[in-house]
C-alpha positions as CSV (number, residue, x, y, z in Angstrom):
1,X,77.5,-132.3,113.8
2,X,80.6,-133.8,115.4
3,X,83.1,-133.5,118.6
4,X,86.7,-132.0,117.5
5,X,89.6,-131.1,120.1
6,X,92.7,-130.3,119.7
7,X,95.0,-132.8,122.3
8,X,98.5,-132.8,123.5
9,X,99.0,-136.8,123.2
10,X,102.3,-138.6,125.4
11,X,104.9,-139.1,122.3
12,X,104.7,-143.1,123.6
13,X,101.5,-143.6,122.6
14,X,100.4,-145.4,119.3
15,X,97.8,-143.2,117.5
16,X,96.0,-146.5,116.7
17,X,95.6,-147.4,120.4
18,X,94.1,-143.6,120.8
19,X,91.8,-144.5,117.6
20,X,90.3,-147.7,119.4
21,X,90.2,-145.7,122.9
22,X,87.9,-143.5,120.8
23,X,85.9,-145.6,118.7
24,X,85.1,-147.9,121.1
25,X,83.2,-144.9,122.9
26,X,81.8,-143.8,120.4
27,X,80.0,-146.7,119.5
28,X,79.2,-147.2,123.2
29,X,78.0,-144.0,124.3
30,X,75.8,-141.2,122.5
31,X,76.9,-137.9,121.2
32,X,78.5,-135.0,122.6
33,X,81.6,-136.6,123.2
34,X,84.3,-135.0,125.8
35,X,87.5,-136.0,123.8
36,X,89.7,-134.6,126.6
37,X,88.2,-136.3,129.4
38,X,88.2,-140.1,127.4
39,X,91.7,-139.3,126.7
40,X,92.8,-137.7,129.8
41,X,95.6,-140.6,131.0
42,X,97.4,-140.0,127.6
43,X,97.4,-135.8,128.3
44,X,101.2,-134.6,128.3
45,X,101.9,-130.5,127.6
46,X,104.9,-131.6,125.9
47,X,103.5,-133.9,123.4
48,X,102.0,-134.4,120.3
49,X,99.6,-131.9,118.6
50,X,96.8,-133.9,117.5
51,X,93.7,-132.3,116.1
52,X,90.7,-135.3,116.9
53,X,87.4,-135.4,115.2
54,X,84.2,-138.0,116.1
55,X,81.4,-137.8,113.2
56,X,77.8,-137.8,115.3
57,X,76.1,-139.4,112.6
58,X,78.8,-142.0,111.4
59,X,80.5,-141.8,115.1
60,X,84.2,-141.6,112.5
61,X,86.8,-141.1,114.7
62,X,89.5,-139.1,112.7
63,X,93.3,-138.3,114.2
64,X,95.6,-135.8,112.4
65,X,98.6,-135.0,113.5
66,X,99.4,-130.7,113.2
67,X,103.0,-130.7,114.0
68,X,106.0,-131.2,112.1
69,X,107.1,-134.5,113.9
70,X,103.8,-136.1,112.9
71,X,105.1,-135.8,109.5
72,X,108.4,-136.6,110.0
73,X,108.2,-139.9,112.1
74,X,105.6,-140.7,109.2
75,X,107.9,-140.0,106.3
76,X,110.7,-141.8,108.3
77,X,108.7,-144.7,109.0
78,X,108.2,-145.0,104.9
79,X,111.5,-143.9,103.8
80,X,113.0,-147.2,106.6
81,X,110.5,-149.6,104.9
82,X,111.0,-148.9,101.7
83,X,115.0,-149.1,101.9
84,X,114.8,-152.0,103.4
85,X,112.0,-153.7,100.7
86,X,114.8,-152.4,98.4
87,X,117.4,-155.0,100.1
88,X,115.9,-157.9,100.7
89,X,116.6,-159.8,98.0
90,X,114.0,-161.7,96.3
91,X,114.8,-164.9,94.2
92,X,113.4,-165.1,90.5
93,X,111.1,-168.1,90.2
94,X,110.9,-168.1,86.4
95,X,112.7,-166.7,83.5
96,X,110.6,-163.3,81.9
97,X,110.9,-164.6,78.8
98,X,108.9,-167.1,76.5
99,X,110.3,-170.3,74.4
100,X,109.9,-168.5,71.3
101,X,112.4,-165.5,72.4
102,X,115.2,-165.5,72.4
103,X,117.2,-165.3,76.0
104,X,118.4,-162.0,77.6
105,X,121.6,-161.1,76.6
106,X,123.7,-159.6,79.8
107,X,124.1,-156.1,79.6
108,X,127.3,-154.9,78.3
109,X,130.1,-153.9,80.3
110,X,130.4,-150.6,80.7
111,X,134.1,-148.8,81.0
112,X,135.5,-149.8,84.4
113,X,136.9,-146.8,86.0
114,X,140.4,-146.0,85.8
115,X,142.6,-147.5,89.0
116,X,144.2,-144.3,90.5
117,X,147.0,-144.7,92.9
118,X,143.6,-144.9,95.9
119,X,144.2,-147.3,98.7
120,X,141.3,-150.4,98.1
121,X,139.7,-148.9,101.5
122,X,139.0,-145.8,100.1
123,X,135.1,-144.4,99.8
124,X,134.6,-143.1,97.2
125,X,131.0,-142.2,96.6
126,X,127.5,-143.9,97.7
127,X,125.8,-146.2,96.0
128,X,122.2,-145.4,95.4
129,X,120.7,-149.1,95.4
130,X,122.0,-150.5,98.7
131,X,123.0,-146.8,100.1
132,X,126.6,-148.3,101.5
133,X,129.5,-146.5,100.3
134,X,131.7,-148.1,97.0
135,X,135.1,-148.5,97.7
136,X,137.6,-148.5,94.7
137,X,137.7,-152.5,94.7
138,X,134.4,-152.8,94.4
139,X,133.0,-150.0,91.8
140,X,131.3,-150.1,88.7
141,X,131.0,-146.5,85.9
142,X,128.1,-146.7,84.2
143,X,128.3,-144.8,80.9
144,X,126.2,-142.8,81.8
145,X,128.7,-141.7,84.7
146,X,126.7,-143.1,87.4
147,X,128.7,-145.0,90.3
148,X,127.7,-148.1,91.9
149,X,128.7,-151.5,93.5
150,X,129.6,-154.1,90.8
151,X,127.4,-156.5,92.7
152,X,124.6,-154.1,92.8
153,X,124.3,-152.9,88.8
154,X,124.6,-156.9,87.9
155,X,121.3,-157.8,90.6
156,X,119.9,-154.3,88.9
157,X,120.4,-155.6,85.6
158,X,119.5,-159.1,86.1
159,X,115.8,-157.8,88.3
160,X,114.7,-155.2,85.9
161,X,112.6,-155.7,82.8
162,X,114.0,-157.0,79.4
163,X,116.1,-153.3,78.7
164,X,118.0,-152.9,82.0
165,X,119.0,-149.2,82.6
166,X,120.4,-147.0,85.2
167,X,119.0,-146.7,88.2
168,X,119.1,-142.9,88.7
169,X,118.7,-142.3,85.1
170,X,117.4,-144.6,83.2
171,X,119.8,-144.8,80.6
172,X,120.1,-147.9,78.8
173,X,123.0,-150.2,80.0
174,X,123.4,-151.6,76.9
């Protein structure tokens, strides 16, 4: 047996601080629970769509968000903190390879791109590792065709396991 409601929840409000709200009643008081009522200050027509469930037995309070901007501040939450785990640059505290190997060899250059008669300001693509655009002073081909910021394919290269490869498709650099 269990308590579910579906709740229009003010956008401001953390679902974690509704969770707590709700847990902390439910171990408090016994079952039925009146959802709406415990949660009445956070009540807004115009906001969230949560669907909220308290287990009797366990007295589990579970929150799952039914609209689309649930998912989307979720999924932009993740997509912000994994770009910018990407770009913080971490420092290699040892070498990946043992006395009896031989060192890593850098990659070899791949073809530069020809210089066309483009001003040094110019964009002219993204780069997928950082996400800036590459300007024609500062690109790198790959030979796979792939375009990135020279300073960005050598940290690739230099922070990826013993065969570097592309980033987008895993081509080997050497």
């Amino acid at each position: 047996m269990s308590s579910e409601c579906r709740y229009l929840c003010r956008r401001n409000v953390p679902v974690t601080a509704l969770h707590s709200i709700l847990k902390r009643h439910a171990i408090i008081y016994n079952p039925p629970y009146d959802i709406k009522e415990i949660l009445s200050e956070h009540h807004c027509p115009n906001g969230l769509h949560l669907r909220i469930t308290i287990e009797h037995a366990t007295r589990n309070v579970s929150i799952v968000g039914n609209s689309p901007s649930v998912s989307a501040r979720v999924i932009r939450i993740a997509v912000n903190s994994f770009q910018s785990h990407r770009l913080v640059h971490t420092p290699r505290q040892a070498p990946r390879y043992t006395p009896r190997q031989a060192p890593r060899q850098a990659p070899r250059q791949a073809p530069q791109a020809p210089q066309a008669p483009q001003a040094p300001h110019t964009s002219v693509a993204m780069c997928s590792i950082c996400l800036d655009p590459i300007y024609v002073s500062e690109l790198r081909v790959l030979q796979c065709a792939h375009l990135f910021h020279e300073h960005c394919i050598e940290r690739w290269a230099m922070e990826t396991a013993l065969a570097p490869t592309c980033p987008e498709c895993r081509t080997p650099l050497a």
